[in-house]
KOLLUM-884463 format. One record per atom (N, C-alpha, C, O): y, x, z; atom name. Coordinates in pm, whole numbers, m for minus. Layout:
[site [Y, X, Z], 'CA']
...
//
This chain:
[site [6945, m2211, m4671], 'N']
[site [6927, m2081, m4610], 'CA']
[site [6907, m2092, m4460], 'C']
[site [6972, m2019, m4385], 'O']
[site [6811, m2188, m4408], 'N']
[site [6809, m2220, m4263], 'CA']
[site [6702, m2111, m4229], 'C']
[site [6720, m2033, m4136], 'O']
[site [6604, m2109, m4297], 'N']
[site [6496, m1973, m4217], 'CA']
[site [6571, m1878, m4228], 'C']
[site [6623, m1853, m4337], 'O']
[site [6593, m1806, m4123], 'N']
[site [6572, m1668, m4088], 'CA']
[site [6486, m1572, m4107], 'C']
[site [6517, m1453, m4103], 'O']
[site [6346, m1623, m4133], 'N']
[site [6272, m1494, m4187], 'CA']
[site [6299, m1437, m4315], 'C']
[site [6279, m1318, m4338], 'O']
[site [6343, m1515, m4397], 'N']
[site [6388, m1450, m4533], 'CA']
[site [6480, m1334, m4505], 'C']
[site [6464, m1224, m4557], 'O']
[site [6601, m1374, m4399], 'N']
[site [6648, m1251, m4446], 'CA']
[site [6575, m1124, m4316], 'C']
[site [6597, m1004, m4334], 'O']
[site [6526, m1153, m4241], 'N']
[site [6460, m1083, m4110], 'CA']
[site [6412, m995, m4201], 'C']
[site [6454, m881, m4219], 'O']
[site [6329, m1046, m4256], 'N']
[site [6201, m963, m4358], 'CA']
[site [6245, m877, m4444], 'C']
[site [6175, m789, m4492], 'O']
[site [6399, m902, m4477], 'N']
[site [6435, m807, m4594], 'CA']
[site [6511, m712, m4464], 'C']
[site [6429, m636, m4412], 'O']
[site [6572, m709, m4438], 'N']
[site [6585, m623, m4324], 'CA']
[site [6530, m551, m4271], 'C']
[site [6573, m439, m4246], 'O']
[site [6403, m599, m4233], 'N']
[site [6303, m500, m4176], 'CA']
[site [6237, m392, m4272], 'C']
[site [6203, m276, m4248], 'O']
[site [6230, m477, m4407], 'N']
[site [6199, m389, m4500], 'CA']
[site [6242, m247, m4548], 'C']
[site [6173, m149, m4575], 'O']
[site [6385, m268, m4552], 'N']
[site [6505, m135, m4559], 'CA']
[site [6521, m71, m4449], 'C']
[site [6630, m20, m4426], 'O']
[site [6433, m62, m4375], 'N']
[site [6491, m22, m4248], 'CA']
[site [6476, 152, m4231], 'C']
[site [6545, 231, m4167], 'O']
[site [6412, 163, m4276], 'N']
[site [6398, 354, m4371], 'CA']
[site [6495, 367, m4473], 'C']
[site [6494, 476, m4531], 'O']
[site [6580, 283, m4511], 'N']
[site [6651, 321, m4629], 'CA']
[site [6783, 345, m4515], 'C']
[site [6823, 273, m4423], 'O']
[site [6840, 507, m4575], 'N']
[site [6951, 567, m4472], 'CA']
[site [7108, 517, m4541], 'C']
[site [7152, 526, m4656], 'O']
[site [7174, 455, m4397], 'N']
[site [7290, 446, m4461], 'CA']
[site [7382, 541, m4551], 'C']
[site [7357, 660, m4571], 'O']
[site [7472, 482, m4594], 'N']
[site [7571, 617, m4656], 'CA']
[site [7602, 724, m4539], 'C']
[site [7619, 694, m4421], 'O']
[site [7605, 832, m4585], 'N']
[site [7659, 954, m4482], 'CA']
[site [7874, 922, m4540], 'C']
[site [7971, 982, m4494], 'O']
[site [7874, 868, m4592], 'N']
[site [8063, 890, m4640], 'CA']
[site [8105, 713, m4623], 'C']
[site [8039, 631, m4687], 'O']
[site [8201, 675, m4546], 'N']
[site [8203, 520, m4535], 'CA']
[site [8254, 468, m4693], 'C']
[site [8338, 519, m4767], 'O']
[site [8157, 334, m4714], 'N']
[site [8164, 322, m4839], 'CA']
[site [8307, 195, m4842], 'C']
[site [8353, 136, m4744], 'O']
[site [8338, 186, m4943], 'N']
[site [8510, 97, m4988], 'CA']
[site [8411, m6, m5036], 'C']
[site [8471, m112, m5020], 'O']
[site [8285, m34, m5088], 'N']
[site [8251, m145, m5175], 'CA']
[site [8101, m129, m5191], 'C']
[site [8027, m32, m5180], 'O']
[site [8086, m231, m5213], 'N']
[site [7916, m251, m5275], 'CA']
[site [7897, m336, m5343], 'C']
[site [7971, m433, m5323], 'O']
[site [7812, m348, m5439], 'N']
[site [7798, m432, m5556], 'CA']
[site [7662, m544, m5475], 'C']
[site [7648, m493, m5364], 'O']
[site [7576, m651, m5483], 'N']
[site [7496, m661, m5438], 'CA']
[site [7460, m822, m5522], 'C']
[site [7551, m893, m5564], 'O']
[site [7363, m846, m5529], 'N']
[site [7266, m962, m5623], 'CA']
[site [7300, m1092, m5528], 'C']
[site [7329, m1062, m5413], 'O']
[site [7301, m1186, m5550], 'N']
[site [7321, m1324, m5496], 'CA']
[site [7195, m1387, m5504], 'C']
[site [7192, m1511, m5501], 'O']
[site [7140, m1354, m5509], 'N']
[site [7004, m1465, m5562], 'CA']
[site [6841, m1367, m5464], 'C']
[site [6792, m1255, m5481], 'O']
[site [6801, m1501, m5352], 'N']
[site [6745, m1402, m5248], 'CA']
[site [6587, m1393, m5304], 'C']
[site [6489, m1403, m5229], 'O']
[site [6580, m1372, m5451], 'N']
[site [6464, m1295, m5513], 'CA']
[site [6452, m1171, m5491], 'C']
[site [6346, m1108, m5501], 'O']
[site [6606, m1105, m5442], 'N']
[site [6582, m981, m5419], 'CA']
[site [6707, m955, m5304], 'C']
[site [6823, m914, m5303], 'O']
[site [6599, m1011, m5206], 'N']
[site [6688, m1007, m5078], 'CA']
[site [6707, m886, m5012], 'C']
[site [6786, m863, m4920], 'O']
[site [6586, m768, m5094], 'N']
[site [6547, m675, m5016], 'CA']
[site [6731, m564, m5070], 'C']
[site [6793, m487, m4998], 'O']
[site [6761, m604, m5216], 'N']
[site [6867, m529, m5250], 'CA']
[site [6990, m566, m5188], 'C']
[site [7082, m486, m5173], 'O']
[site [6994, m669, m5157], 'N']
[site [7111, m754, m5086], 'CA']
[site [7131, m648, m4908], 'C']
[site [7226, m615, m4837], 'O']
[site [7028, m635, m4906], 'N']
[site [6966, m597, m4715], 'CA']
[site [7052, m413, m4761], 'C']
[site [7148, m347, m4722], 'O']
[site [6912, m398, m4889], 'N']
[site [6993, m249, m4872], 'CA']
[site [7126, m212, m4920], 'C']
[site [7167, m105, m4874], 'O']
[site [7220, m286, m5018], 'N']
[site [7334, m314, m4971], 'CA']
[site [7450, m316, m4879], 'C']
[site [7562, m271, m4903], 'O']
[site [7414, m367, m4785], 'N']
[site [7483, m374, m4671], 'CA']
[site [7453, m297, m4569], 'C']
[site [7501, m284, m4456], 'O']
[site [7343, m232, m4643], 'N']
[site [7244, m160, m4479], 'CA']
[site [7332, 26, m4519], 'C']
[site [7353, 113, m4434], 'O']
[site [7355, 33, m4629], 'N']
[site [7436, 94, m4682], 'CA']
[site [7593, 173, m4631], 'C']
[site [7655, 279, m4619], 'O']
[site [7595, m7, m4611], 'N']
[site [7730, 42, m4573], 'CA']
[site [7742, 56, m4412], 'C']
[site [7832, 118, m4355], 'O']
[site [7635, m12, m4348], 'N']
[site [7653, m52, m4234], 'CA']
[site [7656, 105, m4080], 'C']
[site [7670, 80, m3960], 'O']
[site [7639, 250, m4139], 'N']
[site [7691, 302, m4039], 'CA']
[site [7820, 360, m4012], 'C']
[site [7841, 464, m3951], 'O']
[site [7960, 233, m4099], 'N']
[site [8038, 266, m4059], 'CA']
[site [8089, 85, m4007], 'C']
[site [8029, m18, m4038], 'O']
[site [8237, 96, m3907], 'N']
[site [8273, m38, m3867], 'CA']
[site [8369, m55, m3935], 'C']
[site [8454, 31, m3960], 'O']
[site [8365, m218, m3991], 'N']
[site [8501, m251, m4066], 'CA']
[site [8488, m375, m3986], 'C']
[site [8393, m437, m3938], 'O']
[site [8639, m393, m3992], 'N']
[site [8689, m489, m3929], 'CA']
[site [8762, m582, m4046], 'C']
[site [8857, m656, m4022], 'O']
[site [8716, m569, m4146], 'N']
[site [8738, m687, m4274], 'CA']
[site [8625, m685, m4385], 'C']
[site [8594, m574, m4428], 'O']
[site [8561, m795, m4435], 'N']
[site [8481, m780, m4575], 'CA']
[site [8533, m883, m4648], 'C']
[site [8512, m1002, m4627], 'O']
[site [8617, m826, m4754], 'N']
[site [8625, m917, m4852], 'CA']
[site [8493, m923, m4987], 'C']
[site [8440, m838, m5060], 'O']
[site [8481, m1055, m4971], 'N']
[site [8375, m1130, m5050], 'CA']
[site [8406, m1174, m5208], 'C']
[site [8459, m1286, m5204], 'O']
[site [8395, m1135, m5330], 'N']
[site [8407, m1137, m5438], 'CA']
[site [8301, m1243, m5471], 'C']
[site [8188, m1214, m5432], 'O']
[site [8315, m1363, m5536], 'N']
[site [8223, m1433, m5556], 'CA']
[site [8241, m1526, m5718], 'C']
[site [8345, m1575, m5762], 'O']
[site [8129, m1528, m5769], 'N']
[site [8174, m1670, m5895], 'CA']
[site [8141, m1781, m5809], 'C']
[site [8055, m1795, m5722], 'O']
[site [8256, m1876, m5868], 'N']
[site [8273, m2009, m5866], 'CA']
[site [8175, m2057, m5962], 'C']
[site [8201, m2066, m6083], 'O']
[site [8075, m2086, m5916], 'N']
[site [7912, m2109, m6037], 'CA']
[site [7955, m2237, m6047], 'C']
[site [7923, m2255, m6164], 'O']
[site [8007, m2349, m6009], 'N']
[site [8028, m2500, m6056], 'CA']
[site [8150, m2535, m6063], 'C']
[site [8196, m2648, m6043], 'O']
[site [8219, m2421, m6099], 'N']
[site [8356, m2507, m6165], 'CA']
[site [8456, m2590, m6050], 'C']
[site [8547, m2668, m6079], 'O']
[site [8410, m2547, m5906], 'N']
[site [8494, m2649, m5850], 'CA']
[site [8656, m2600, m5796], 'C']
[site [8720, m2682, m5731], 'O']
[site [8706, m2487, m5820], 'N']
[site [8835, m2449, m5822], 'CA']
[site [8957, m2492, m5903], 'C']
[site [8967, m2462, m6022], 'O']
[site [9058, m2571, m5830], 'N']
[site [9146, m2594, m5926], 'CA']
[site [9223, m2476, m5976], 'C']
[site [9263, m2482, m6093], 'O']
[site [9241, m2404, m5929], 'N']
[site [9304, m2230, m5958], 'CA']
[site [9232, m2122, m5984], 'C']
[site [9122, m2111, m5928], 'O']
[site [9260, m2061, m6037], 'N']
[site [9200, m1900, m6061], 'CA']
[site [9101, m1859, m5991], 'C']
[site [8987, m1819, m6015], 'O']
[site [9205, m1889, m5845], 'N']
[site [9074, m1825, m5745], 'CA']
[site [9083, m1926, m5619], 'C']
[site [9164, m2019, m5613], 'O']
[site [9000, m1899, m5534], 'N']
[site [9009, m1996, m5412], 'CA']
[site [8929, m1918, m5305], 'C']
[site [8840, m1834, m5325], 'O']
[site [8994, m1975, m5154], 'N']
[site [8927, m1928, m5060], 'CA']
[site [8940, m2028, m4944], 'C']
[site [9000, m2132, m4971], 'O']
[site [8901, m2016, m4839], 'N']
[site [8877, m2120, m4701], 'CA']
[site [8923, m2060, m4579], 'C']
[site [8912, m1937, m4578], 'O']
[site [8981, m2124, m4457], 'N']
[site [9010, m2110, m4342], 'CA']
[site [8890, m2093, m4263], 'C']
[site [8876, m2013, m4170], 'O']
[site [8764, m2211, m4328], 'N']
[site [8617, m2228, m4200], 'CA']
[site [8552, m2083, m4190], 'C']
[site [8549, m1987, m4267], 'O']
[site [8506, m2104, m4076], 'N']
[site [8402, m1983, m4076], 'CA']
[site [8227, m2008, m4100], 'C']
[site [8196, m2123, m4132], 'O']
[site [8145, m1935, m4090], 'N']
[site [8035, m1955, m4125], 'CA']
[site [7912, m1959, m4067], 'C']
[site [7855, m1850, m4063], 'O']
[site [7822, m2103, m3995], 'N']
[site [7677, m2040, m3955], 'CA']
[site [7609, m2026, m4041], 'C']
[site [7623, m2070, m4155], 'O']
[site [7486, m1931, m3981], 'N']
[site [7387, m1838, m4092], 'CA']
[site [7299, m1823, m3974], 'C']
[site [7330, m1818, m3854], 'O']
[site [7172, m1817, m4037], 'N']
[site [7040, m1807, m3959], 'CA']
[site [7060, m1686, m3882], 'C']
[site [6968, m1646, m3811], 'O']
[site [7185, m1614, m3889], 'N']
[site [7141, m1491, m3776], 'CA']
[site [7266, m1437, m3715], 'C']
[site [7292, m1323, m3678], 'O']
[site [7385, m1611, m3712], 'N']
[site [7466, m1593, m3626], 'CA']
[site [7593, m1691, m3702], 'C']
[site [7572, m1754, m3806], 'O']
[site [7717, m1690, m3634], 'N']
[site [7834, m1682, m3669], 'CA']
[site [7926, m1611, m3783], 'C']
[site [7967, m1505, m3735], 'O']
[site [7970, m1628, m3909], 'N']
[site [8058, m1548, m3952], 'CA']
[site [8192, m1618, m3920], 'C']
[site [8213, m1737, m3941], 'O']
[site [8286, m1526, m3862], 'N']
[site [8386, m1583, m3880], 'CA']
[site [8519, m1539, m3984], 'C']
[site [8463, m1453, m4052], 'O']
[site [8641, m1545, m4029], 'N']
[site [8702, m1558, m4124], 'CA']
[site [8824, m1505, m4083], 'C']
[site [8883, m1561, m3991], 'O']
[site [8867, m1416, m4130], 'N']
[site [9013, m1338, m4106], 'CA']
[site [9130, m1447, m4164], 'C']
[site [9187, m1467, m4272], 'O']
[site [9131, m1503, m4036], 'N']
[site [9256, m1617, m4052], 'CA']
[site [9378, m1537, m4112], 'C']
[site [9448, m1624, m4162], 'O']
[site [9424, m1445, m4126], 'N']
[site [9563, m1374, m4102], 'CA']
[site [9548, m1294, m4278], 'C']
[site [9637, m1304, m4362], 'O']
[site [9459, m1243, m4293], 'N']
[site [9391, m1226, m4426], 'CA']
[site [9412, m1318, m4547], 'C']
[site [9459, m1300, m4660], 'O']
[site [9347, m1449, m4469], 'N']
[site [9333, m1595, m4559], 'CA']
[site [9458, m1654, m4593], 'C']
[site [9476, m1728, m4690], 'O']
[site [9524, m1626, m4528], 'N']
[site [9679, m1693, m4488], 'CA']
[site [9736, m1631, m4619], 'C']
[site [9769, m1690, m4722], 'O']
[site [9740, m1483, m4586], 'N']
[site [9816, m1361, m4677], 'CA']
[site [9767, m1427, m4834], 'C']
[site [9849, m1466, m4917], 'O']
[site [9665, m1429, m4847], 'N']
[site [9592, m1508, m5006], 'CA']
[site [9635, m1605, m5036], 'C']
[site [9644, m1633, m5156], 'O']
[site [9688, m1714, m4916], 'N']
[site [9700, m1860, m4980], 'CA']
[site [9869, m1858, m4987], 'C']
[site [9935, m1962, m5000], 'O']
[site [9899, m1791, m4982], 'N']
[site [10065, m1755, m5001], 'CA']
[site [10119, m1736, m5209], 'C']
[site [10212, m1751, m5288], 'O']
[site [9981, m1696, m5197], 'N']
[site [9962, m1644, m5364], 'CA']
[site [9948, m1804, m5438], 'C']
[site [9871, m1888, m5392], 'O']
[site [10040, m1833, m5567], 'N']
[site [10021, m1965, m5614], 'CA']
[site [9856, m1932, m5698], 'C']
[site [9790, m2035, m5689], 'O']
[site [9818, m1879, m5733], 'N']
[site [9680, m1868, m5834], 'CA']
[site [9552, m1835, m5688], 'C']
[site [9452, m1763, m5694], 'O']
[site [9590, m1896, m5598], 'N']
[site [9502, m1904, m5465], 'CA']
[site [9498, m1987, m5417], 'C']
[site [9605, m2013, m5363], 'O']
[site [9379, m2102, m5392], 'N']
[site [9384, m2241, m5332], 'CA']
[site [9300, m2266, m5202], 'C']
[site [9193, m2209, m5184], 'O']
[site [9334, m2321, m5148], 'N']
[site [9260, m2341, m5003], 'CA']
[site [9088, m2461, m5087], 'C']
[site [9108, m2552, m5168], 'O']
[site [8960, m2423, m5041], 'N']
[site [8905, m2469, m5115], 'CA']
[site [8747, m2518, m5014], 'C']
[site [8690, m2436, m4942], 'O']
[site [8703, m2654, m5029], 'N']
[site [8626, m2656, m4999], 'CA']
[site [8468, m2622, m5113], 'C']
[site [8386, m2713, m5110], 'O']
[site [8452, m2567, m5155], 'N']
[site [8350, m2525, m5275], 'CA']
[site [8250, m2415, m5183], 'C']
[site [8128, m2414, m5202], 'O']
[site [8307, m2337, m5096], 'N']
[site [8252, m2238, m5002], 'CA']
[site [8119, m2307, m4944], 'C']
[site [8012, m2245, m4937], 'O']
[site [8134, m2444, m4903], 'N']
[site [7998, m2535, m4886], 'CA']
[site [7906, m2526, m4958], 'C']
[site [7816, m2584, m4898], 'O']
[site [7866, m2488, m5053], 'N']
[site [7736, m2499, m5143], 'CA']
[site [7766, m2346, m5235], 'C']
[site [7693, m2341, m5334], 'O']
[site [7841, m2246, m5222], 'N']
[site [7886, m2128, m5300], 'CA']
[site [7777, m2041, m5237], 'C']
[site [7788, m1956, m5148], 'O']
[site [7623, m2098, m5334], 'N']
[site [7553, m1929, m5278], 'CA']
[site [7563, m1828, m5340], 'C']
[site [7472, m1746, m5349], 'O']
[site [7673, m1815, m5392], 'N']
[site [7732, m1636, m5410], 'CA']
[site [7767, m1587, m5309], 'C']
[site [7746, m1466, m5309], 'O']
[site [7837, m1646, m5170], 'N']
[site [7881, m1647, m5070], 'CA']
[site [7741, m1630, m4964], 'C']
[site [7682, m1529, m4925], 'O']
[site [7717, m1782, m4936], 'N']
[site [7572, m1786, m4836], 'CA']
[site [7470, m1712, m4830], 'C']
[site [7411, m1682, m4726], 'O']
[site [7437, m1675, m4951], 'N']
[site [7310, m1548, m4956], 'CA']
[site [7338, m1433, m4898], 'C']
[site [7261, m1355, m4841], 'O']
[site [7450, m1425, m4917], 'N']
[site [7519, m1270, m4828], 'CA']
[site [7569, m1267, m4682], 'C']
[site [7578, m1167, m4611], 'O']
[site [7603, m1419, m4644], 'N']
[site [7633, m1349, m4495], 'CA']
[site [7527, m1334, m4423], 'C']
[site [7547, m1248, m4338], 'O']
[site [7413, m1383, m4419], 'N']
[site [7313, m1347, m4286], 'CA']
[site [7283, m1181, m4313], 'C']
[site [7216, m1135, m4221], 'O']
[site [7313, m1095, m4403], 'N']
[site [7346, m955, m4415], 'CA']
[site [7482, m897, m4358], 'C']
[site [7497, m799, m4284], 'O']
[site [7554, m961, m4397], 'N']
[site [7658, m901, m4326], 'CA']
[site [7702, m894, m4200], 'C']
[site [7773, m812, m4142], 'O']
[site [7624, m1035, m4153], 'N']
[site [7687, m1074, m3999], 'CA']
[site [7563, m994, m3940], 'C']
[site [7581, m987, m3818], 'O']
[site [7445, m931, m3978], 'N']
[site [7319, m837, m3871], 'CA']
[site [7393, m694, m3943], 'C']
[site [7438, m621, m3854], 'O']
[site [7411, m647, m4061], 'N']
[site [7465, m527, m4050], 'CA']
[site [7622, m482, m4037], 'C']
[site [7657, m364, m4044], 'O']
[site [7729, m611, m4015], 'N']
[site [7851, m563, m3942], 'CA']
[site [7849, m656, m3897], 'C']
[site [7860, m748, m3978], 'O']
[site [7839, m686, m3781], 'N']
[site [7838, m781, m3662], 'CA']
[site [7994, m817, m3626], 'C']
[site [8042, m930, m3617], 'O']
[site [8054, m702, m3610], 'N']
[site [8203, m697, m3609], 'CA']
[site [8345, m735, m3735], 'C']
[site [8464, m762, m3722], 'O']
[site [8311, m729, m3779], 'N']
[site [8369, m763, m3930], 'CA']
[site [8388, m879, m3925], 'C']
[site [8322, m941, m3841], 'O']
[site [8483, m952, m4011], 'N']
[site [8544, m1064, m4024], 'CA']
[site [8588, m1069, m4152], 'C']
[site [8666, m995, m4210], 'O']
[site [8500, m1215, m4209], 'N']
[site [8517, m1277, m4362], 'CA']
[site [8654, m1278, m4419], 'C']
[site [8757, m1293, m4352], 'O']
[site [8650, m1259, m4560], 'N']
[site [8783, m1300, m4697], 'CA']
[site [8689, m1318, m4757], 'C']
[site [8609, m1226, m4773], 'O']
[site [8666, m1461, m4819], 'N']
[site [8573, m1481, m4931], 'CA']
[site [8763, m1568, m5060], 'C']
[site [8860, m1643, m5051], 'O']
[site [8678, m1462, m5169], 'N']
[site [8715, m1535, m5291], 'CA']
[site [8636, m1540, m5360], 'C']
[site [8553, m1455, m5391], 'O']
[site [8659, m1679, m5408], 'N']
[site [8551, m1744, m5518], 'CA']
[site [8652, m1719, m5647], 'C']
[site [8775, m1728, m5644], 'O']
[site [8575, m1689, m5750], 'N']
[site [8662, m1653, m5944], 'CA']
[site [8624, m1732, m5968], 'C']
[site [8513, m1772, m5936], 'O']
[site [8722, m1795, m6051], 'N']
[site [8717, m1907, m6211], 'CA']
[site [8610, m1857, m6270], 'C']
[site [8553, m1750, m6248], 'O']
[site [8583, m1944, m6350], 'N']
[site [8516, m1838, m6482], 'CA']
[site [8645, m1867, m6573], 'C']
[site [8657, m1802, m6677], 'O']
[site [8744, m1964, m6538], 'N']
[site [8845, m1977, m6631], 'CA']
[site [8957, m1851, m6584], 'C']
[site [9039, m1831, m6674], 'O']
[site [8971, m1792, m6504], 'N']
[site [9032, m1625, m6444], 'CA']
[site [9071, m1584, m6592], 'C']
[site [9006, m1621, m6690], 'O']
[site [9179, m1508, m6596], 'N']
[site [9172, m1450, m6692], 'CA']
[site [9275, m1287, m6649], 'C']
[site [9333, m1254, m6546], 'O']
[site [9263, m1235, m6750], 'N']
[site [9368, m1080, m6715], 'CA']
[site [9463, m1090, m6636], 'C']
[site [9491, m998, m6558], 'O']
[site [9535, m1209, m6641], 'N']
[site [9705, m1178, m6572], 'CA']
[site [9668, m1198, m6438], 'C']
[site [9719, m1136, m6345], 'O']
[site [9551, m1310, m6423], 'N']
[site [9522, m1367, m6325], 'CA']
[site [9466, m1251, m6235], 'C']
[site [9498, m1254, m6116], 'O']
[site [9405, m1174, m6268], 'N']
[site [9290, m1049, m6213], 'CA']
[site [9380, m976, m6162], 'C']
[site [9356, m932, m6050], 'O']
[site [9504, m941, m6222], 'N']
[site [9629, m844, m6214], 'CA']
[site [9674, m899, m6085], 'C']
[site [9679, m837, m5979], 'O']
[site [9708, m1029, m6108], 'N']
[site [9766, m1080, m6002], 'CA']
[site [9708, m1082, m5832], 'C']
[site [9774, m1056, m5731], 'O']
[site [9539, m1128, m5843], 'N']
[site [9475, m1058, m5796], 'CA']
[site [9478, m950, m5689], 'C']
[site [9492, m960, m5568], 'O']
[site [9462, m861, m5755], 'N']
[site [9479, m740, m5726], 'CA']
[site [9602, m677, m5672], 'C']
[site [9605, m562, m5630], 'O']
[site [9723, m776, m5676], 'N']
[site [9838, m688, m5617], 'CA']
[site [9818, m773, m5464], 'C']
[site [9843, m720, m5356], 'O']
[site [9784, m871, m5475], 'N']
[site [9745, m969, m5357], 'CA']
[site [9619, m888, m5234], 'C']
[site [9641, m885, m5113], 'O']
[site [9510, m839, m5292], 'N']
[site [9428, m795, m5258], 'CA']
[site [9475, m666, m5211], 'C']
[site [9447, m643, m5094], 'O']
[site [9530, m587, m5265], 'N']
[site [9571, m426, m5222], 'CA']
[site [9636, m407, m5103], 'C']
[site [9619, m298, m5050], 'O']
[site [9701, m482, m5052], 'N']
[site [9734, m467, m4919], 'CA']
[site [9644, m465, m4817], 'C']
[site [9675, m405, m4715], 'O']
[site [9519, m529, m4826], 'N']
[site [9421, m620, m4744], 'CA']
[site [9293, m469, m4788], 'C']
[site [9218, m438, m4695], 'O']
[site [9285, m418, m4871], 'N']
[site [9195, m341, m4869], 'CA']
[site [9214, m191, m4823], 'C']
[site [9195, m98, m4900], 'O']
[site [9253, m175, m4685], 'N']
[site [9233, m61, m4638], 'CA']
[site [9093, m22, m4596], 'C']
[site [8984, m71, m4624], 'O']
[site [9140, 121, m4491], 'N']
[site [9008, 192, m4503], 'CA']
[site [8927, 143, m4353], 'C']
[site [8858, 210, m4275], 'O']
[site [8962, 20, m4350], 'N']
[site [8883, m73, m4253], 'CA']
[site [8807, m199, m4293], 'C']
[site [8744, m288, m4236], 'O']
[site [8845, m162, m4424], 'N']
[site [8797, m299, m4499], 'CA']
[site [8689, m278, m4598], 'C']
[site [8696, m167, m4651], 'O']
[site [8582, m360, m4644], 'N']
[site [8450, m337, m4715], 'CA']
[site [8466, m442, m4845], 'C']
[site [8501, m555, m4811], 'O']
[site [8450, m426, m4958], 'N']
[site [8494, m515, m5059], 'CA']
[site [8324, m523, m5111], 'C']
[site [8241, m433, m5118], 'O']
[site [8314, m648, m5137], 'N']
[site [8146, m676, m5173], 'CA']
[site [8197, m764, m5289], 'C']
[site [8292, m842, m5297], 'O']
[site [8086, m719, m5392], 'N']
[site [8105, m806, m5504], 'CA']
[site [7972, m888, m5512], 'C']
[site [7861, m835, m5501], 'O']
[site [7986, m982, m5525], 'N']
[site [7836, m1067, m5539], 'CA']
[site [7798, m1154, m5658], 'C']
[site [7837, m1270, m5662], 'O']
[site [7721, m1102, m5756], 'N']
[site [7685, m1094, m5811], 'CA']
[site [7559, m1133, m5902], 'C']
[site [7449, m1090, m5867], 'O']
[site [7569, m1206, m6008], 'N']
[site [7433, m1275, m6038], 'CA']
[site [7319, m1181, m6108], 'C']
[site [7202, m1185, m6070], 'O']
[site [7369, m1083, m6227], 'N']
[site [7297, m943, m6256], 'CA']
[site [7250, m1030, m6417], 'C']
[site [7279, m1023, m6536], 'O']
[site [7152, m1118, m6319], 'N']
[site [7095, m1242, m6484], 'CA']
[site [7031, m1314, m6450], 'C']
[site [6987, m1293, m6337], 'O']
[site [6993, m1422, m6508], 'N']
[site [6927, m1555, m6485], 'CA']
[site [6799, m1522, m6565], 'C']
[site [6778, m1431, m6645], 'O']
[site [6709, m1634, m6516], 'N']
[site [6599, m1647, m6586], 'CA']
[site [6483, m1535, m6638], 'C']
[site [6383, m1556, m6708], 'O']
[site [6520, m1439, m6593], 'N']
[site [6442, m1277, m6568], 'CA']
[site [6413, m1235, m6427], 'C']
[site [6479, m1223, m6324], 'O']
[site [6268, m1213, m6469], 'N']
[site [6202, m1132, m6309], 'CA']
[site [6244, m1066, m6220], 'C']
[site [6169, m1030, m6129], 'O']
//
């Protein structure tokens, strides 16, 4: 993801598409920059309000989590800047035993496809990426979620990223 015009271009593209008028809690958005333009309007979405947290919902596409779920301390370059990573956030997660400190974030383009969107439409905001098992299961999600609920106030943007389907246009 070293060019920048990929995501420039999808950007520029949405650029008539009007944010939400109500600040949005979440957005669903495609991982795969075939359709970078949905990824752009996505975020472009959310982007006329400021959050000062985005947590990142991601699959673990290769299996490399020893736990449920996993997340990272590093922060992130991207062709259209810096992301950096809510140390204090990350901390709060890795306190959780079904939460592992993880290097997999290196090659996780469920993750990478999305920040050069996030870091041009919230510039201000600061990363929580979790990567899911596919081995996750209910208790685990539960668990999850009581972990996560503190962290998702109404300063915070929850993005799910998302594959939709493989091997279709």
């Amino acid at each position: 993801y070293a060019k920048p015009n990929l995501f420039i271009d999808a950007v520029a593209g949405e650029q008539d598409f009007p944010p939400a008028k109500v600040r949005l809690t979440g957005i669903t958005v495609p991982h795969h920059l075939v359709a970078a333009h949905l990824v752009a309007r996505g975020f472009r979405a959310a982007s006329d309000h400021a959050y000062k947290r985005v947590i990142v919902l991601t699959p673990d596409h290769f299996s490399r989590s020893r736990t449920p779920f996993a997340t990272t301390t590093g922060g992130f370059a991207t062709p259209l800047g810096i992301v950096d990573i809510d140390q204090d956030a990350v901390a709060h997660l890795l306190a959780e035993d079904s939460i592992s400190h993880s290097c997999l974030f290196a090659r996780e383009h469920g993750l990478h496809a999305l920040l050069p969107f996030m870091r041009h439409y919230l510039p201000g905001a600061k990363l929580v990426p979790v990567a899911i098992s596919l081995k996750a299961n209910r208790a685990d999600w539960d668990r999850l979620l009581k972990v996560l609920a503190p962290l998702a106030d109404a300063d915070t943007l929850i993005v799910q990223s998302t594959d939709f389907s493989h091997y279709h246009p």
